[in-house]
Biotite code that builds the C-alpha atoms (Angstrom):
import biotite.structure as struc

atoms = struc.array([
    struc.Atom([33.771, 79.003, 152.924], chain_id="A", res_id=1, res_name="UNK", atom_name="CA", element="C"),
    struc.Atom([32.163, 81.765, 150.852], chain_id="A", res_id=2, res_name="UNK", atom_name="CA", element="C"),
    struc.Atom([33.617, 80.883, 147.324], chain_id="A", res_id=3, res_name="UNK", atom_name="CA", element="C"),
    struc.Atom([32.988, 84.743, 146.439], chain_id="A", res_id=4, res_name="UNK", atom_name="CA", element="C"),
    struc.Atom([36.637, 85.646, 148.252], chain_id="A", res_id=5, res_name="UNK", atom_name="CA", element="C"),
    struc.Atom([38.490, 82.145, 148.064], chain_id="A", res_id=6, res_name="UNK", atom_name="CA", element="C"),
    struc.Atom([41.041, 83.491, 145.341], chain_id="A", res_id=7, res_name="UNK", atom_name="CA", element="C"),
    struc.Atom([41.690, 87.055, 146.825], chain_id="A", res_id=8, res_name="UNK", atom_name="CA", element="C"),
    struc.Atom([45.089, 86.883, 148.323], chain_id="A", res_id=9, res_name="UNK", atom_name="CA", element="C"),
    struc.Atom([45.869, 88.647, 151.151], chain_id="A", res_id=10, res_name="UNK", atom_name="CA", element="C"),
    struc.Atom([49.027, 89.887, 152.941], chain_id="A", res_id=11, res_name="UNK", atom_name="CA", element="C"),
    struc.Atom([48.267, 91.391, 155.995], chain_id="A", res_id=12, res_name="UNK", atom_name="CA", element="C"),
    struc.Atom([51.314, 92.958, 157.660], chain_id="A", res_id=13, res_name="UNK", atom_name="CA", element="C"),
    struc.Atom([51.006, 94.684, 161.657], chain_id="A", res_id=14, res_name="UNK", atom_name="CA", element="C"),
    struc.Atom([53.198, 94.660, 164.243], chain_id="A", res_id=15, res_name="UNK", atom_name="CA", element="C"),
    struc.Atom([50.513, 94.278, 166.620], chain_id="A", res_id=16, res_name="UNK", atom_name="CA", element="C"),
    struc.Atom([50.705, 90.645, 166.909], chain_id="A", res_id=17, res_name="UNK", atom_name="CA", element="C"),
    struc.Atom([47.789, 90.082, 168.625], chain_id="A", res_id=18, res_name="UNK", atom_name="CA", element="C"),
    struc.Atom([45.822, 92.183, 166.576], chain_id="A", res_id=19, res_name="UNK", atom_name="CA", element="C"),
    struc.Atom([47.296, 90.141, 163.637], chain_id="A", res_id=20, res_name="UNK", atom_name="CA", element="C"),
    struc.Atom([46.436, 86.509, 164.523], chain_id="A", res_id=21, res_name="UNK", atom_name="CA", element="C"),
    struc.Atom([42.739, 88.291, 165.340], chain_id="A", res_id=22, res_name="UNK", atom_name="CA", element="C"),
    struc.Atom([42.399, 90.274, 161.324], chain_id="A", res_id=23, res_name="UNK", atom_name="CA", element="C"),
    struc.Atom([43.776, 86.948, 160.084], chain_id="A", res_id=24, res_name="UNK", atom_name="CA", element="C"),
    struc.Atom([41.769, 84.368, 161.821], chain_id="A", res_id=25, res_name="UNK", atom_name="CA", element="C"),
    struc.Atom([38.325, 86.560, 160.936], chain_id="A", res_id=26, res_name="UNK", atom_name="CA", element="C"),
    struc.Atom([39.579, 87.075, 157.246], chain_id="A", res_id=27, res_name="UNK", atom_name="CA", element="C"),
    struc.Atom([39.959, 83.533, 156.757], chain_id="A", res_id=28, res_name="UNK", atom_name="CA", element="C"),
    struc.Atom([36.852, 82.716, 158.335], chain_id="A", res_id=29, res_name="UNK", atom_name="CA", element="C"),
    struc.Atom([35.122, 84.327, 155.490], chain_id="A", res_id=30, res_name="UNK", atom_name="CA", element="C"),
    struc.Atom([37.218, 82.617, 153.084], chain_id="A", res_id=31, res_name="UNK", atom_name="CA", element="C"),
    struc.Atom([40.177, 84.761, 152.043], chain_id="A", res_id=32, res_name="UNK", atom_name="CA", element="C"),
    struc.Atom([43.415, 83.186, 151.566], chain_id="A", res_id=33, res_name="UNK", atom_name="CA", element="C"),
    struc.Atom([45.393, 85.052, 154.498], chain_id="A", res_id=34, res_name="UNK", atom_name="CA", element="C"),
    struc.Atom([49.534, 85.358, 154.740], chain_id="A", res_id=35, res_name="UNK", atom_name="CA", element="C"),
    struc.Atom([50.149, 87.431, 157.714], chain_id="A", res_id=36, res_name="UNK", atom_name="CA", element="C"),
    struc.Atom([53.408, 89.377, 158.296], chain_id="A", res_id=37, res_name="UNK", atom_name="CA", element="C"),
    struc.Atom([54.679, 90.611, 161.541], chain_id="A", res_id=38, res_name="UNK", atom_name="CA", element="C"),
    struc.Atom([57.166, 93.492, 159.674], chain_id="A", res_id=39, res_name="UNK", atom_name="CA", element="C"),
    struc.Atom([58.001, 95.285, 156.944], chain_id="A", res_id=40, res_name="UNK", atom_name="CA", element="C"),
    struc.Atom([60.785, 93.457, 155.958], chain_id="A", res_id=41, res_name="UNK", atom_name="CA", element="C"),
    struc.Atom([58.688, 89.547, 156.587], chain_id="A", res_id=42, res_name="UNK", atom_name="CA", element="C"),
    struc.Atom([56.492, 91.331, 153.996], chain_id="A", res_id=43, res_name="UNK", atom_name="CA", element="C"),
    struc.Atom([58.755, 92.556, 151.401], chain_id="A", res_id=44, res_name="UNK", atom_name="CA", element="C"),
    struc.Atom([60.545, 88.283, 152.193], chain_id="A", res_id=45, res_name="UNK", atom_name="CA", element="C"),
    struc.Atom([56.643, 87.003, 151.792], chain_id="A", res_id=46, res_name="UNK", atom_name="CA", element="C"),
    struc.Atom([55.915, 88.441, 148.260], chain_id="A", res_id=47, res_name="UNK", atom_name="CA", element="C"),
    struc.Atom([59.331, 87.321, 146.616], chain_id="A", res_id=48, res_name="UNK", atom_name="CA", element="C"),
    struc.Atom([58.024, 84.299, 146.398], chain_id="A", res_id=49, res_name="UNK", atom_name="CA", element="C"),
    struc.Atom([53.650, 84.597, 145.962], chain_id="A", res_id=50, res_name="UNK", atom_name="CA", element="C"),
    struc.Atom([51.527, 86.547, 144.182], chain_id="A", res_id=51, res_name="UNK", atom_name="CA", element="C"),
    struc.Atom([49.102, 88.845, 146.528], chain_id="A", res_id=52, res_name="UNK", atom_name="CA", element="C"),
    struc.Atom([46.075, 90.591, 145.293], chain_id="A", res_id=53, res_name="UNK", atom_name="CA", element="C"),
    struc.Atom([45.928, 92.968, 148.396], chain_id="A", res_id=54, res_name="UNK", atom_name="CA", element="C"),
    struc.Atom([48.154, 93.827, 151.193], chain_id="A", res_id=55, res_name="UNK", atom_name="CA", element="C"),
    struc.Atom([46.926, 95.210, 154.013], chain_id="A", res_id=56, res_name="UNK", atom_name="CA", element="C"),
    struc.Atom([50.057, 97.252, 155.746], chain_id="A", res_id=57, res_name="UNK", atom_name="CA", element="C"),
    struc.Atom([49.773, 98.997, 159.392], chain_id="A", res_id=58, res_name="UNK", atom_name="CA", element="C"),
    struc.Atom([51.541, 102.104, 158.653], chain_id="A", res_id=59, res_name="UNK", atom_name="CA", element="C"),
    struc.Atom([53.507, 102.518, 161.865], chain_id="A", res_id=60, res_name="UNK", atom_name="CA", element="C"),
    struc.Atom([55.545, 99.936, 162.643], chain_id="A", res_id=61, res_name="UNK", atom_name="CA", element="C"),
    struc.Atom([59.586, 99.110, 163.672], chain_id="A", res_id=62, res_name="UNK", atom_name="CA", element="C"),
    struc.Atom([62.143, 99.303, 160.831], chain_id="A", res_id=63, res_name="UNK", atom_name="CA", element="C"),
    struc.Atom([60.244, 99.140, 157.975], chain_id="A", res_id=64, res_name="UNK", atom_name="CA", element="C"),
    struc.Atom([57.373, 100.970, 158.289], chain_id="A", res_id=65, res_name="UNK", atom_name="CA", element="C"),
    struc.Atom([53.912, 101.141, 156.216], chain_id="A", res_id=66, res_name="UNK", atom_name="CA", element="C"),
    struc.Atom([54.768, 103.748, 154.107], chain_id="A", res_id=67, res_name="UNK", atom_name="CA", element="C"),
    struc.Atom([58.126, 102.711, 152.992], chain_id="A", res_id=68, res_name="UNK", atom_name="CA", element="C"),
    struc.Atom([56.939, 98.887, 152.041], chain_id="A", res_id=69, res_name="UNK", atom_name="CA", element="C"),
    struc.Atom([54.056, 100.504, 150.220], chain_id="A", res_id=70, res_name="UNK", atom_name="CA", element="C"),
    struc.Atom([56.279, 102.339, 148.194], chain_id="A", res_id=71, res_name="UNK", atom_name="CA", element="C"),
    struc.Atom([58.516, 99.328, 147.461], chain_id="A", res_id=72, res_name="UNK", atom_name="CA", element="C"),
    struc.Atom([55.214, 97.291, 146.798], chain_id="A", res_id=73, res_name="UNK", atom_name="CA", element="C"),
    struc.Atom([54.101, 99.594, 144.489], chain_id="A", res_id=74, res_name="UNK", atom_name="CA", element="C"),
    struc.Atom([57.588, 99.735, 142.948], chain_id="A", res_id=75, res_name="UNK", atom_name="CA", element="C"),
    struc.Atom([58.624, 96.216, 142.594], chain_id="A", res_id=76, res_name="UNK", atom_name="CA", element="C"),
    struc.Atom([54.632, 95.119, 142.116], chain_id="A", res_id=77, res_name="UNK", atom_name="CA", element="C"),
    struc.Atom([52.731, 97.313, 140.607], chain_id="A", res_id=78, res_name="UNK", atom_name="CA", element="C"),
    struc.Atom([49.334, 95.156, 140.377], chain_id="A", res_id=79, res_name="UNK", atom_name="CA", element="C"),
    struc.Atom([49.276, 94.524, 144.021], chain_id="A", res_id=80, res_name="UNK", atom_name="CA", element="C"),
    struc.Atom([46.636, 96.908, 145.659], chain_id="A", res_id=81, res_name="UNK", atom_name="CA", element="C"),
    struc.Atom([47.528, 98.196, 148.999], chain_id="A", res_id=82, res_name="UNK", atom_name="CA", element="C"),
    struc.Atom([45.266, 99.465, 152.071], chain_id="A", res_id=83, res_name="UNK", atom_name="CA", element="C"),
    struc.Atom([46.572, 101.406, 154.831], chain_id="A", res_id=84, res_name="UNK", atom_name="CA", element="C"),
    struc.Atom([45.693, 100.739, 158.813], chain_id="A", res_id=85, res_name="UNK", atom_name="CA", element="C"),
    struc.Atom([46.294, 103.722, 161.227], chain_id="A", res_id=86, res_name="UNK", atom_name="CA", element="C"),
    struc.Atom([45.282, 105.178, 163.970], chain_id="A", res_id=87, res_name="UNK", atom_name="CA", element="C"),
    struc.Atom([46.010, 109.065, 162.367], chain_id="A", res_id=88, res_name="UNK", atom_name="CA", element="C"),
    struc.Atom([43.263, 109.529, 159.918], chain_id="A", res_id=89, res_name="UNK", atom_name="CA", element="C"),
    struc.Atom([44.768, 112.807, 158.774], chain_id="A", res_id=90, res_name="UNK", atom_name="CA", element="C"),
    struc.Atom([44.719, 114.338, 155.468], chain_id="A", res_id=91, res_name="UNK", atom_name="CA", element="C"),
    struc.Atom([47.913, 114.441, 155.729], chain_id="A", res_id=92, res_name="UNK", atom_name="CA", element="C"),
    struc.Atom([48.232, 110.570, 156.225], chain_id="A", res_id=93, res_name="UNK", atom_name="CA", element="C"),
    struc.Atom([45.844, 110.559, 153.148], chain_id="A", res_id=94, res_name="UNK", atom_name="CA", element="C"),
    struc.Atom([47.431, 112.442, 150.708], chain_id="A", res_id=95, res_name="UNK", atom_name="CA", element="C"),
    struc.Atom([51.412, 111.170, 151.413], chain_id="A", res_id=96, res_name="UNK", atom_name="CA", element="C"),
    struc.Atom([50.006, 107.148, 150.933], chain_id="A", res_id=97, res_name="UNK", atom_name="CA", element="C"),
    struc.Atom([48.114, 108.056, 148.326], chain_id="A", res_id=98, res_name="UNK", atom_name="CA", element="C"),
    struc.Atom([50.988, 109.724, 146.097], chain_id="A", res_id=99, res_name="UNK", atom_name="CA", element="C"),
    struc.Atom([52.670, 106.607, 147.360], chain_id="A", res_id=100, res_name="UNK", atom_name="CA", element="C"),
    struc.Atom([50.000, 104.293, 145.209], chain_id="A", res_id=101, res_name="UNK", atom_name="CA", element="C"),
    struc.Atom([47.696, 103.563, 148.387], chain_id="A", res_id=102, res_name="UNK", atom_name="CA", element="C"),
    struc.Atom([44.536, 102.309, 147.387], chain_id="A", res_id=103, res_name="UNK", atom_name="CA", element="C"),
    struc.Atom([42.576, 103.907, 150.484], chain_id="A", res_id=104, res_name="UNK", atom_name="CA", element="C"),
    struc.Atom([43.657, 104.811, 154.258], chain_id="A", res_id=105, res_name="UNK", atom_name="CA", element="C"),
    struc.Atom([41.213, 103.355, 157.171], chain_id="A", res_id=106, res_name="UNK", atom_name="CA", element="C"),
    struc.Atom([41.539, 104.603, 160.449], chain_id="A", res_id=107, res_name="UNK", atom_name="CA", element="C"),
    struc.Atom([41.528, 102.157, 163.202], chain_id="A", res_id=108, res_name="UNK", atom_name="CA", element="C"),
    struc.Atom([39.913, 100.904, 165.871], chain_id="A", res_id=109, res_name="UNK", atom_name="CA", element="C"),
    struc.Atom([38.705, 99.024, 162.695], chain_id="A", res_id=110, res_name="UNK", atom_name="CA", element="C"),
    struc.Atom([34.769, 97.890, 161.489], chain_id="A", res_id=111, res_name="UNK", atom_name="CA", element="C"),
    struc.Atom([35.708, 94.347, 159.962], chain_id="A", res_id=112, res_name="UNK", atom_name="CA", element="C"),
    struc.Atom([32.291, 94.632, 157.534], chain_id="A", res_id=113, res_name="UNK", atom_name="CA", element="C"),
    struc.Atom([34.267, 98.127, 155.996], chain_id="A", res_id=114, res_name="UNK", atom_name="CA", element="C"),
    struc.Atom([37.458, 96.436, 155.575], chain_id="A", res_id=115, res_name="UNK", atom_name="CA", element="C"),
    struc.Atom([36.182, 93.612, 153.811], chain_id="A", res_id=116, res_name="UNK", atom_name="CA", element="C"),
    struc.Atom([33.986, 96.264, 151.698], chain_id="A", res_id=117, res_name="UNK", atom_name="CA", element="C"),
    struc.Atom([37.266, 98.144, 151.031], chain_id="A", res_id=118, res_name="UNK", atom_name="CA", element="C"),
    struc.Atom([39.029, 94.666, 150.023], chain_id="A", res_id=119, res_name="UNK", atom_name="CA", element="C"),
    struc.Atom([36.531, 94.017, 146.859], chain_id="A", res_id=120, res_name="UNK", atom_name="CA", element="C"),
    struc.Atom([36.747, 97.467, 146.129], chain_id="A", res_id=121, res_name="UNK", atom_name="CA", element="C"),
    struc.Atom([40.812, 96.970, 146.059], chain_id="A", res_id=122, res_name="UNK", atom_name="CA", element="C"),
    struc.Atom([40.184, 93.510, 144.113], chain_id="A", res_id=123, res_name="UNK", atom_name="CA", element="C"),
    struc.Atom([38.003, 94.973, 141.309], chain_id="A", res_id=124, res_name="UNK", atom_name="CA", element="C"),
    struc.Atom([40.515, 98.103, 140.755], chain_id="A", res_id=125, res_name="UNK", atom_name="CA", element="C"),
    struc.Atom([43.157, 95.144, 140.588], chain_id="A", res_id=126, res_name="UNK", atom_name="CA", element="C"),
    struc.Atom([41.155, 93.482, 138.380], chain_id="A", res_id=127, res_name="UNK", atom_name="CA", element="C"),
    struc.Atom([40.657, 96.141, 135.860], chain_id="A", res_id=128, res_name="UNK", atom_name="CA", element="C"),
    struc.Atom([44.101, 97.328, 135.927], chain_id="A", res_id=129, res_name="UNK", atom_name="CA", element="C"),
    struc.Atom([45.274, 93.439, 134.619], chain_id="A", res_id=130, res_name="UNK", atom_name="CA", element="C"),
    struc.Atom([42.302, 94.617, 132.250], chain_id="A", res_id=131, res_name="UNK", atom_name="CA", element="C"),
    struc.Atom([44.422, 98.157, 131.337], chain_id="A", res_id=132, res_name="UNK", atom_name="CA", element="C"),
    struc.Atom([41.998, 100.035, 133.217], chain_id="A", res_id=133, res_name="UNK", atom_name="CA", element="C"),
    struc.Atom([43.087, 102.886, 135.483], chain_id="A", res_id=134, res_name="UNK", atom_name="CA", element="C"),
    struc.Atom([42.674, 103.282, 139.227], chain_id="A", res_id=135, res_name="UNK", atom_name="CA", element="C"),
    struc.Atom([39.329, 104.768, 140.381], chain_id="A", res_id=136, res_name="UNK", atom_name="CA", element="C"),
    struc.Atom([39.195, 107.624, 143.029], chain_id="A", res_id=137, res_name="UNK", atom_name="CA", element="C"),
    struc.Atom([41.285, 107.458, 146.257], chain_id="A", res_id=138, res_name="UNK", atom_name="CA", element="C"),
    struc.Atom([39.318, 108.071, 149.390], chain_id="A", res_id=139, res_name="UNK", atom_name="CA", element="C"),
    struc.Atom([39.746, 107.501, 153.366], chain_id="A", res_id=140, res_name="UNK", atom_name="CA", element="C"),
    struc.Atom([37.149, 105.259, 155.291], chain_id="A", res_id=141, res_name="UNK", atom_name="CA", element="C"),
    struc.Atom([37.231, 106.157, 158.840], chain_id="A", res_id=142, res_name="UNK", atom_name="CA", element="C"),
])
């Protein structure tokens, strides 16, 4: 277990369940603690109750969809960082997550060695907001 991600918590929410078990299984492998939800709303049930550092949200997905539980993440937990899956890398996509409090888009079919870069990237902007410092620049990995 590499002891350098062992206390980032993650909530990882697609409705691509196969997909899903896969992120999950290769996030824990390199030692991330790993909740996985299959919706929006299994998401918004899973952090009632635990503290995540980042969640990872696919944005299109049945009832709930990415953009709406990122809002009410944001909303109802403002230190949690969020990074957006999708398979429209648009500016537009870009722009309307980001005024939403994404931390960064990233298109898929996704490179698991960018993810994980984007997750410490997420964890220190987490970290030095609990330190009062402000969000660095938003920006789309693709």
């Amino acid at each position: 277990m590499n002891s350098m991600y062992e206390n980032i918590q993650l909530l990882i929410v697609d409705d691509e369940l196969d997909f899903l078990d896969t992120i999950t299984e290769r996030m824990e492998l390199r030692g991330f603690v790993v909740t996985k939800a299959p919706n929006g709303e299994a998401a918004l049930e899973a952090v009632k109750t635990k503290k995540y550092d980042i969640a990872i949200l696919d944005l299109k997905m049945p009832g709930l969809d990415g953009k709406k539980v990122l809002e009410i993440l944001k909303r109802e937990h403002t230190n949690i960082e969020v990074v957006i899956l999708t398979a429209d890398g648009s500016s537009d996509v870009a722009e309307e997550t980001s005024k939403l409090g994404a931390f960064c888009v990233i298109t898929k079919p996704i490179d698991i060695e960018k993810l994980i870069s984007v997750i410490i990237l997420a964890y220190e902007s987490r970290l030095k907001k609990d330190s009062g410092f402000l969000k660095q620049d938003f920006e789309i990995v693709s």
